[in-house]
N, CA, C and O of each residue as an XYZ file, in Angstrom:
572
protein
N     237.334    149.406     96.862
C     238.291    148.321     96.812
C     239.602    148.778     97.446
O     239.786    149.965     97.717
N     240.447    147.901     97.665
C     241.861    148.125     98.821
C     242.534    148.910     97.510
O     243.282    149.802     97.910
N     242.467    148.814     95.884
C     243.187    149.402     95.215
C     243.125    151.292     95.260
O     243.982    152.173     95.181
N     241.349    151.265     95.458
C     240.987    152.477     95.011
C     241.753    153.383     96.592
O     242.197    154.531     96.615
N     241.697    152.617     97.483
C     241.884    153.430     98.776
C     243.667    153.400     98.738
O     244.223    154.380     99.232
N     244.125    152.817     98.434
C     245.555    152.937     98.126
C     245.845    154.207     97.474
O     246.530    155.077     98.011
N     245.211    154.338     96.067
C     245.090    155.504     95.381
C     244.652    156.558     95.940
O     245.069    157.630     95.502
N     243.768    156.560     96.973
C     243.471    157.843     97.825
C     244.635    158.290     98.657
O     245.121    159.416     98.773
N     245.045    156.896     99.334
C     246.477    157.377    100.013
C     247.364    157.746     99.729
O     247.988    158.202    100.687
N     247.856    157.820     98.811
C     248.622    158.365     97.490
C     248.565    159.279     97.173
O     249.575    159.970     97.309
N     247.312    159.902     96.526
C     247.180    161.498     96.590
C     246.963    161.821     97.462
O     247.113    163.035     97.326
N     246.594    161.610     98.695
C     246.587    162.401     99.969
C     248.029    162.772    100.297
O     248.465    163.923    100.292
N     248.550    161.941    100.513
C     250.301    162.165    100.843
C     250.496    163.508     99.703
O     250.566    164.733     99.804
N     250.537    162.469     98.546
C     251.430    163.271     97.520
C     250.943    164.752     97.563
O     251.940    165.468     97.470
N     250.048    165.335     97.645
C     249.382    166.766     97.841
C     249.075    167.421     98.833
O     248.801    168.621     98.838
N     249.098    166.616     99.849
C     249.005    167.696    101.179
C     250.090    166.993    102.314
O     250.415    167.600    103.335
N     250.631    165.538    101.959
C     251.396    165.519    102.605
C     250.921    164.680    104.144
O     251.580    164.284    105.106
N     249.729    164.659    103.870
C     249.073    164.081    104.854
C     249.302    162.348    104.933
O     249.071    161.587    103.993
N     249.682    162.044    105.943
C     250.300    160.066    105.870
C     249.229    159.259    106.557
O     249.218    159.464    107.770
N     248.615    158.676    106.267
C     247.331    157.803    107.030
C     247.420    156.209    106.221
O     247.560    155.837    105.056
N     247.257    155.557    107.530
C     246.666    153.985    107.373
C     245.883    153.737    106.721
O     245.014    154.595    106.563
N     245.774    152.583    106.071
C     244.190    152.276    105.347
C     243.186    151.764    106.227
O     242.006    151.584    105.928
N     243.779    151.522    107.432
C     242.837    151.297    108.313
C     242.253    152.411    108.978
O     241.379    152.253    109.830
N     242.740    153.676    108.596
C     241.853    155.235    108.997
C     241.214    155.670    108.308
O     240.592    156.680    108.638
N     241.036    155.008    106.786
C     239.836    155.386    105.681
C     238.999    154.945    105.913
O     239.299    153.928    106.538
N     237.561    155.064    105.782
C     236.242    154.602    105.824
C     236.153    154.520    104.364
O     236.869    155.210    103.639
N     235.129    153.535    103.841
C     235.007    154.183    102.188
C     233.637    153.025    102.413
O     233.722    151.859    102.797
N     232.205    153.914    101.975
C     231.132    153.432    101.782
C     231.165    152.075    101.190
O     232.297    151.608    101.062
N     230.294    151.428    100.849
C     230.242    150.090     99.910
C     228.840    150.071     99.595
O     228.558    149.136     98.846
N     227.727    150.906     99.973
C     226.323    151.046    100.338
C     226.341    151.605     98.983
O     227.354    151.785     98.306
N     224.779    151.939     98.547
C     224.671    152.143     97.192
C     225.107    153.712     96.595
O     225.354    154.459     97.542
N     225.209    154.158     95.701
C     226.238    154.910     95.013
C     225.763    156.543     94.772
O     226.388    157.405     94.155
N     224.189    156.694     95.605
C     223.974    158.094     96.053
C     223.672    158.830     96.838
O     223.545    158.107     97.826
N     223.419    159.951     97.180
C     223.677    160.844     98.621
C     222.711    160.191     99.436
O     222.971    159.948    100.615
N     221.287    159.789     98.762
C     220.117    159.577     99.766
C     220.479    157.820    100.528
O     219.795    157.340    101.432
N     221.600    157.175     99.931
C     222.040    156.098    100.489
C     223.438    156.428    101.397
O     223.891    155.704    102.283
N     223.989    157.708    100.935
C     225.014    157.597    101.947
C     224.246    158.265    102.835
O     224.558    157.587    103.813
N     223.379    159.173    103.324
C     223.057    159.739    104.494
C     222.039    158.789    105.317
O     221.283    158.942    106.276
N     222.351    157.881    104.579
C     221.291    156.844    105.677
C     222.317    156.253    106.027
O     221.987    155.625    107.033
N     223.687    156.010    105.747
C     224.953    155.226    105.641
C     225.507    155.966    106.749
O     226.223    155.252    107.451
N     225.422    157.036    107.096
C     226.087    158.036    107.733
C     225.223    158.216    109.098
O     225.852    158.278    110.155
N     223.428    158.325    109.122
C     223.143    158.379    109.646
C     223.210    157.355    110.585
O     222.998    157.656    111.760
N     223.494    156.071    110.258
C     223.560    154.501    111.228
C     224.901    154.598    111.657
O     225.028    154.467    112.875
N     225.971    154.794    110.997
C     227.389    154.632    111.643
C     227.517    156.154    112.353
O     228.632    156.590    112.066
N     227.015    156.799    112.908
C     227.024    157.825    113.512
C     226.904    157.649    115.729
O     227.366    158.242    116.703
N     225.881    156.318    115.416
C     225.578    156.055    116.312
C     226.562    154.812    117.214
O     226.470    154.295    118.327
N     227.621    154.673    115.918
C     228.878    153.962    116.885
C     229.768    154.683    117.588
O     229.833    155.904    117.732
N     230.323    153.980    117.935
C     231.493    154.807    119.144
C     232.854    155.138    118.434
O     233.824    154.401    118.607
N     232.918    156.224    117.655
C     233.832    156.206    116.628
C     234.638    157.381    116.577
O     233.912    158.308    116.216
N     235.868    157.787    116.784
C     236.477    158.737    116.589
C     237.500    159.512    115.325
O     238.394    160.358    115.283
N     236.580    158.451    114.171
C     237.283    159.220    112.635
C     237.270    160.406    112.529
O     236.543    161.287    112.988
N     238.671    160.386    111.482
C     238.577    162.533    111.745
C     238.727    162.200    110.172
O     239.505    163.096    109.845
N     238.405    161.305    108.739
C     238.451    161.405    107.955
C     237.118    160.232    107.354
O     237.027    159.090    107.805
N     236.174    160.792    106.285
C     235.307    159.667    105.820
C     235.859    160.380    104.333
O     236.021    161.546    103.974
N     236.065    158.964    103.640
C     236.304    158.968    102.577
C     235.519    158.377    101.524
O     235.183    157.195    101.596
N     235.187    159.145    100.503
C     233.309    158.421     99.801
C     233.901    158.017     98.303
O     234.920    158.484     97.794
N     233.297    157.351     97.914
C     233.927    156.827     96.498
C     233.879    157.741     95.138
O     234.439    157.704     94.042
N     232.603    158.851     95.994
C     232.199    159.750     94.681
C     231.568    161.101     95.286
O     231.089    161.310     96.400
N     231.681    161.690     94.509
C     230.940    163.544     95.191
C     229.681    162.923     95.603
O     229.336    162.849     96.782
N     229.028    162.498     94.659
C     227.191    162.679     95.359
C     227.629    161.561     96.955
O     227.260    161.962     98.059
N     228.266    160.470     96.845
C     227.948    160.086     98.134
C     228.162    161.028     99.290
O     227.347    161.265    100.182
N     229.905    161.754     99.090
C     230.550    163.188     99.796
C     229.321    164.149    100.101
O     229.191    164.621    101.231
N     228.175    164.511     98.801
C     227.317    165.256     99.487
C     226.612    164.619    100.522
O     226.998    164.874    101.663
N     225.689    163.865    100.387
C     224.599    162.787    101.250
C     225.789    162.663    102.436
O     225.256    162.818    103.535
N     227.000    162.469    102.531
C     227.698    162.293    103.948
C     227.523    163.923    104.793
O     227.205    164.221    105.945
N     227.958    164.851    103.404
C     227.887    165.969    104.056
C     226.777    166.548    105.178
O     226.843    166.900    106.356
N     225.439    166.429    103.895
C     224.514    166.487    104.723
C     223.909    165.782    105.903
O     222.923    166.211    106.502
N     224.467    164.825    106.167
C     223.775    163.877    107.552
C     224.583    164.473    108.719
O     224.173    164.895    109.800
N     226.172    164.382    108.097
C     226.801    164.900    109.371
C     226.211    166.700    110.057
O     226.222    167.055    111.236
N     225.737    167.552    108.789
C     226.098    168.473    109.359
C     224.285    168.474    109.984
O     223.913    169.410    110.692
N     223.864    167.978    109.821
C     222.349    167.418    110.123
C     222.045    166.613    111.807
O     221.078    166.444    112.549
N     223.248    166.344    111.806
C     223.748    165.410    113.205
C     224.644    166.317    114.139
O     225.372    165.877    115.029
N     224.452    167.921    113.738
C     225.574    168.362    114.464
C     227.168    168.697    114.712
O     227.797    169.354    115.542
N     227.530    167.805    113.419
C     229.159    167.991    113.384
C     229.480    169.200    112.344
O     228.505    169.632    111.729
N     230.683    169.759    112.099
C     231.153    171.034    111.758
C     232.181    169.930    110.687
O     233.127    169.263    111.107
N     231.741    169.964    109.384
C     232.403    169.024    108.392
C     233.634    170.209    108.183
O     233.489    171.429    108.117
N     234.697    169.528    108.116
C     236.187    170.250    107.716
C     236.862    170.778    109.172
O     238.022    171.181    109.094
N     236.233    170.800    110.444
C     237.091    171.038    111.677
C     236.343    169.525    112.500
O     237.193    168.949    113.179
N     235.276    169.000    112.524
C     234.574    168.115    113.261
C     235.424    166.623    112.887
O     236.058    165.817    113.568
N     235.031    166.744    111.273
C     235.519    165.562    110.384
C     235.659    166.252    109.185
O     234.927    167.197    108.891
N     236.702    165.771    108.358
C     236.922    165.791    107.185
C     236.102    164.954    106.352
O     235.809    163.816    106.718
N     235.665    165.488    105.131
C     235.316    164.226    104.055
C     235.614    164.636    102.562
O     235.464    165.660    101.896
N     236.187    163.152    102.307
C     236.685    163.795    100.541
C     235.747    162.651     99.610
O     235.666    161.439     99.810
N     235.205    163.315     98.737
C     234.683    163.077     97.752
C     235.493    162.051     96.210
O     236.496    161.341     96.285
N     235.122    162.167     95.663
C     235.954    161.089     94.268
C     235.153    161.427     93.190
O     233.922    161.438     93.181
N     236.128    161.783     92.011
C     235.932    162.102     90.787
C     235.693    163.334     90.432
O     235.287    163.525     89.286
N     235.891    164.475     91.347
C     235.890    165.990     91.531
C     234.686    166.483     90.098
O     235.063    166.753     88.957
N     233.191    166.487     90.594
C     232.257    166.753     89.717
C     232.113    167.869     90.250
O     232.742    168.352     91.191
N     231.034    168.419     89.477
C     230.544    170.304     89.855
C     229.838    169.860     91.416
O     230.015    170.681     92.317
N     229.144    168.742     91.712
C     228.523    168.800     93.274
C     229.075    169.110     94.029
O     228.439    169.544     94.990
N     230.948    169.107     94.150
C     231.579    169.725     95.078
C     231.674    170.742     95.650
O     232.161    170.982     96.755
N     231.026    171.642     94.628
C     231.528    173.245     94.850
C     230.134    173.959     94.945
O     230.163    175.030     95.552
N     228.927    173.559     94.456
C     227.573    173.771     94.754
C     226.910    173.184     96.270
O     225.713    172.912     96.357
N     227.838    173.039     97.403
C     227.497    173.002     98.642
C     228.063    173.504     99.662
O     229.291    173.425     99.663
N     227.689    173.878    100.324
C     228.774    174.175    101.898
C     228.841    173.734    103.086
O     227.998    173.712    103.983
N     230.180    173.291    103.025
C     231.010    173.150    102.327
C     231.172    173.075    101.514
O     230.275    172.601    100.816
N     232.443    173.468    100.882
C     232.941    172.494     99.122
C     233.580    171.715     99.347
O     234.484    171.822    100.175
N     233.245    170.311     98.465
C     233.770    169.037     99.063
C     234.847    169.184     98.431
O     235.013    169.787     97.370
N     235.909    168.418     99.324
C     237.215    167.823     98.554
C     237.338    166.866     97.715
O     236.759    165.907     98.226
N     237.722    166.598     96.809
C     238.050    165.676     96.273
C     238.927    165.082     94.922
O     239.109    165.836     93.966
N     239.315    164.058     94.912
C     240.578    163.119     94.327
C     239.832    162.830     92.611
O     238.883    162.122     92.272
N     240.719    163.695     91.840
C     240.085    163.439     90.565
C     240.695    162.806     90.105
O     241.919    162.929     90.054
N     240.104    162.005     89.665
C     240.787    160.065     88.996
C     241.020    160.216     87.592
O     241.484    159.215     87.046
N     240.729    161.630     86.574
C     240.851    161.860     85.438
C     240.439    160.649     84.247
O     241.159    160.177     83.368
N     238.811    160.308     84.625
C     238.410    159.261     83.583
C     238.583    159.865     82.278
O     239.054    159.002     81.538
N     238.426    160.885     81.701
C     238.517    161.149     80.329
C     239.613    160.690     80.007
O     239.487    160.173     78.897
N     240.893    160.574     80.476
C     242.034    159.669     79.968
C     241.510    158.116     80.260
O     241.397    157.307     79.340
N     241.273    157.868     81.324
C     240.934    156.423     81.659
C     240.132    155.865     80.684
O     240.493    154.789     80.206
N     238.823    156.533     80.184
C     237.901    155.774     79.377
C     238.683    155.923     77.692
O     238.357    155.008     76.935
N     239.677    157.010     77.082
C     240.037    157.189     76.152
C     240.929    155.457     76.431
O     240.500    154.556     75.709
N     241.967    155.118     77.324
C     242.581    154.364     76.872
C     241.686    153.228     77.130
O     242.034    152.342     76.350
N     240.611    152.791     77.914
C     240.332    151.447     77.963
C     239.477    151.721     76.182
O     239.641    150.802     75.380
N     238.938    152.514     75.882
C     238.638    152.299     74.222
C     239.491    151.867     73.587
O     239.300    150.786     73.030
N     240.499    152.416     73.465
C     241.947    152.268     72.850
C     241.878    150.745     72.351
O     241.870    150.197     71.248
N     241.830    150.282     73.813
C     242.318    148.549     73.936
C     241.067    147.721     73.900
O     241.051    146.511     74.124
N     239.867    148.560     73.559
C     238.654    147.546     73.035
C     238.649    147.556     71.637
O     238.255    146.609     70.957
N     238.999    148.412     71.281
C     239.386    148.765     69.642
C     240.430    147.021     69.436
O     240.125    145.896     69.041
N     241.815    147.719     70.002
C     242.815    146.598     69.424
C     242.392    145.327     69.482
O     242.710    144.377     68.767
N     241.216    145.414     70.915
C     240.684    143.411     71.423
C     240.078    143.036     69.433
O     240.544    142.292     68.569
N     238.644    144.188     69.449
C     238.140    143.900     68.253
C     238.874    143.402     67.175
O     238.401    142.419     66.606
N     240.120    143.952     66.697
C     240.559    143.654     65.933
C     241.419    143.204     65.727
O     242.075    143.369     64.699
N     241.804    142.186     67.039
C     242.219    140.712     67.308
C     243.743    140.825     68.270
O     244.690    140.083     68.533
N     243.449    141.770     68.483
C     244.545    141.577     69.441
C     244.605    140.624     70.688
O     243.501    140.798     71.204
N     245.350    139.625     71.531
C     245.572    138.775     72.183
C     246.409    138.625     72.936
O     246.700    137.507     73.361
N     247.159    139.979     73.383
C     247.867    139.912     74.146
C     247.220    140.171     75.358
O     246.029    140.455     75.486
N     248.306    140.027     76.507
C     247.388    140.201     77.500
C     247.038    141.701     78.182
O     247.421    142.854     77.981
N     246.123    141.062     79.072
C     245.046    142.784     79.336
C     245.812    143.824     79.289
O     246.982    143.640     78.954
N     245.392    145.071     79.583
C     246.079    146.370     79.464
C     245.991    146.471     81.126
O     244.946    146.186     81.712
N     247.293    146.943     81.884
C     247.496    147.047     83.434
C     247.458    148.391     83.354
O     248.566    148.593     82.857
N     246.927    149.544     83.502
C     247.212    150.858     84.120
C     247.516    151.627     85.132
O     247.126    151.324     86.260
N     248.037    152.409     84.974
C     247.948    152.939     86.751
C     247.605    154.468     86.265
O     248.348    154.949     85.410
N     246.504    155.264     86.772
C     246.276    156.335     86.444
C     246.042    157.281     88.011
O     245.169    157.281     88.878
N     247.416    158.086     87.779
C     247.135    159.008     89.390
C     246.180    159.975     89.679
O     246.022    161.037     89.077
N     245.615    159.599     90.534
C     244.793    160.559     90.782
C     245.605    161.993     91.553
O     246.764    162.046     91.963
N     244.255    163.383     91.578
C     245.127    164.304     92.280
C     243.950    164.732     93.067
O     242.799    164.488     92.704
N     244.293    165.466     94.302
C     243.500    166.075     94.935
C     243.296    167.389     94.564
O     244.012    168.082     93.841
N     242.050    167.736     95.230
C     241.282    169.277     94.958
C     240.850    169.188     96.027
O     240.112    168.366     96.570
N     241.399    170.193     96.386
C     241.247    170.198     98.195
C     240.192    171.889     98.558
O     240.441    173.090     98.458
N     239.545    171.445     98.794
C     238.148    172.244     99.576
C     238.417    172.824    100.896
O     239.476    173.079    101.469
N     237.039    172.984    101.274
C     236.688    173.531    102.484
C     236.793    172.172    103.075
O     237.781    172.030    103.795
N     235.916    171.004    102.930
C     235.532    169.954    103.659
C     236.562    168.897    104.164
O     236.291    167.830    104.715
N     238.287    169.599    103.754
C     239.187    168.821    104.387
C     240.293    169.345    105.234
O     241.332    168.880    105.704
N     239.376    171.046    105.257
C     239.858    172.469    106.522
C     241.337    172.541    105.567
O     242.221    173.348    105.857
């Protein structure tokens, strides 16, 4: 979503300082594991495309990108960058080690409980708005 890639742009800046368009993110929409992003990767490979950043919604897609590209010939972290989301152990069990933007759900899911609790027991105000920053963990796979 335009929110989640906002939030990428955000910690990208804020941690490495790096400034990019949202129109220089890629971010999958295809289904939500490696063996769908490397088929995702393997078809947009064959456009005429000069991204130097793919950005995946989650590690396992980051792996499945990893592997197609480096499967196709490119050198992930000097060829193209790719960052991963939600910084799981898959990052660091490949090689590369993926980068990636940890969105810190253990706070996220503590407070949306929070406020299913208060709904239950009648609360009526309106929804709970959050903003929870993400941070980067920056790897091999973003050089």
């Amino acid at each position: 979503s335009h929110l989640m890639l906002r939030g990428i742009q955000d910690a990208l800046y804020k941690e490495s300082g790096i400034e990019t368009g949202l129109d220089d993110l890629i971010l999958s929409s295809g289904g939500w594991n490696h063996t769908e992003a490397e088929k995702f990767i393997d078809n947009w490979l064959g456009e005429d495309d000069d991204t130097e950043l793919l950005i995946c919604g989650n590690d396992n897609l980051a792996l499945g990108a990893v592997n197609a590209l480096q499967k196709n010939g490119l050198k992930v972290g000097s060829d193209i960058h790719v960052l991963g989301g939600r910084n799981t152990n898959l990052g660091t069990m490949v090689r590369p080690e993926i980068s990636s933007v940890d969105y810190h759900y253990p706070e996220l899911v503590k407070l949306a409980v929070q406020q299913l609790v208060r709904r239950i027991e009648g609360d009526k105000s309106l929804p709970l708005t959050m903003k929870i920053n993400g941070h980067l963990v920056e790897r091999d796979s973003t050089g």
